[in-house]
N, C-alpha and C positions, 0 to 999 in steps of 0.2 A: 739564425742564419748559419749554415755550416760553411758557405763561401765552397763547395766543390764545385758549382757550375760559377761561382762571380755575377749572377744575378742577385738582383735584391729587388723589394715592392717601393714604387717612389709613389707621393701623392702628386697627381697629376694639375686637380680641380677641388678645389672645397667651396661651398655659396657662402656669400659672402653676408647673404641678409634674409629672411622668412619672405616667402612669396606666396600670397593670399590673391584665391579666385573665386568668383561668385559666378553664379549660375551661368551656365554655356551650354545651350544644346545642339549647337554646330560644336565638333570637335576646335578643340584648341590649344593652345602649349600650355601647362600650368606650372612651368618650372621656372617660367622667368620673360622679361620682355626686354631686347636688346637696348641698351642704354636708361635701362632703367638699374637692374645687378649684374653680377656678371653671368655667362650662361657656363655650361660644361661643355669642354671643348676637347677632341683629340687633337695634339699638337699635327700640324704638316708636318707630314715623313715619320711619325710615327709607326707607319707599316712601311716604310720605307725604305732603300738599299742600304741608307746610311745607318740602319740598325742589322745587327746582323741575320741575314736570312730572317724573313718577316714573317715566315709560314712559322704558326703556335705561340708567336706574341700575343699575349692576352692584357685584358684589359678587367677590372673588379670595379663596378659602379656599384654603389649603394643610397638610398633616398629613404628618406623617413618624415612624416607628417601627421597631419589629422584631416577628419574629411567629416563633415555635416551636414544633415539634411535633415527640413521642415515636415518635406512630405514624402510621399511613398516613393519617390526617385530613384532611381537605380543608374548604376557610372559605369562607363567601360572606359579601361585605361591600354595604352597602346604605347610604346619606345619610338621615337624616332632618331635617324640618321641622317643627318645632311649636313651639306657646305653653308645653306643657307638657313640664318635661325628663324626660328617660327614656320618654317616647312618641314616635309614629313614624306619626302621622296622615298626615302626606306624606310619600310614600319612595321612592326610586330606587335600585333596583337598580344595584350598582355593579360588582362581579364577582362569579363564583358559581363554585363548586367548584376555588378555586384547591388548589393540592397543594403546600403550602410542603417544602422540603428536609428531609427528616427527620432528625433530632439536628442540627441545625444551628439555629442563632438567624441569622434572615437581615435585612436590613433592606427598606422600606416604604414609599412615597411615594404622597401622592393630591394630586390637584390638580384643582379646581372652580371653575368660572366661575359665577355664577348672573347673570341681566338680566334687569330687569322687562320683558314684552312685552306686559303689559294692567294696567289698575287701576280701581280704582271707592274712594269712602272705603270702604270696608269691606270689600274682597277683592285679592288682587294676586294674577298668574301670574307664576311666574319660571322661564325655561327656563336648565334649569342642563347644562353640558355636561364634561368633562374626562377626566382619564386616572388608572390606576392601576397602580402596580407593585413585584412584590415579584422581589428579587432571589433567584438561587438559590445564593448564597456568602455566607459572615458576612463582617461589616464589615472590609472593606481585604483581603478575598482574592482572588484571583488572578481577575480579569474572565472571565466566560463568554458565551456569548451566547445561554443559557437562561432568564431571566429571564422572569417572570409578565408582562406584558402586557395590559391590557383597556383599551378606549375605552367610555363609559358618553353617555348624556344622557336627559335626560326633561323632564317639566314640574310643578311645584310647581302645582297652581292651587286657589285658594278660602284662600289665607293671610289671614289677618288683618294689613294692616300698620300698625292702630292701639297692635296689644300687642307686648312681644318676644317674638322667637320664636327657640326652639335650634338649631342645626346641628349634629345630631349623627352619629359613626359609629357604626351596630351591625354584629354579626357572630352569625356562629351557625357552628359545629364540626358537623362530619358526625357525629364520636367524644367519647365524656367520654375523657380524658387528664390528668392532673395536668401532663404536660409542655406541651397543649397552652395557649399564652398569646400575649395578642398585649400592647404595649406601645405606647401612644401619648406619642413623648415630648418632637413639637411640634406646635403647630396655631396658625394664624395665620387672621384673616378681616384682610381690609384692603378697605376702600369705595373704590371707582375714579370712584367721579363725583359 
């Protein structure tokens, strides 16, 4: 850190335990279920007057896992925003009909940028941008260069940044499968300004 601007990255949110989901083919959160661990949350007023000028305050989420399927199942995974957990009032499509390796448990990675680029007290837009990817070998096997792929962004807008609000991942299954399951078993929010 050179300290010319007096910012620094703090950790906002770390999970506190692996969160395991089995088959869903209605979309659903697979990050967490309230009072069960804890979820990832933006503090209230986070984009808020009590930080200085809120416009370019960003945010660096990171999530990392494994994801498995029996059968020919294909997953599409989506970001949510909201005050309330387990809903999905602001959502970005994040990839959609990925094809994880089948009988294989593969591993997972997403990574999200979000920066305020408008606010008012009462509403904040956050354009949130990043990448996701699942590998097509289990952990520590022999590198391929088929690996899932997708670049995502969109824009959050009409958030509340007086309350907290969830970052959460959902997912929805093409197939019910008892094999199919996806595992989140870190996620990190860390405040960059």
């Amino acid at each position: 850190m050179s300290f010319f601007t007096g910012t620094q990255a703090e950790l906002l949110y770390t999970q506190n335990a692996a969160v395991t989901k089995n088959t869903y083919t209605t979309e659903a959160a697979f990050s967490g279920v309230l009072g069960t661990n804890s979820l990832c949350k933006v503090p209230a007023g986070y984009f808020g007057l009590d930080n200085p000028y809120p416009v370019g305050r960003s945010l660096y989420m990171v999530a990392a896992g494994t994801i498995a399927t029996t059968s020919a199942a294909t997953f599409a995974v989506a970001l949510g925003f909201d005050p309330t957990a387990g809903t999905k009032a602001l959502g970005i499509a994040v990839a959609g009909a990925l094809a994880p390796t089948a009988s294989t448990t593969c591993p997972w990675k997403l990574e999200a940028y979000y920066t305020c680029t408008a606010w008012t007290d009462s509403t904040v837009t956050l354009q949130v941008n990043g990448t996701w990817r699942v590998e097509s070998v289990a952990s520590g096997g022999v590198p391929t260069t088929s690996a899932q792929c997708s670049g995502f962004s969109g824009t959050h807008t009409g958030a509340d940044p007086r309350v907290v609000n969830y970052i959460e991942l959902f997912g929805t299954w093409s197939a019910s499968a008892a094999g199919n399951t996806t595992t989140l078993q870190q996620m990190l929010l860390f405040g960059l300004n």
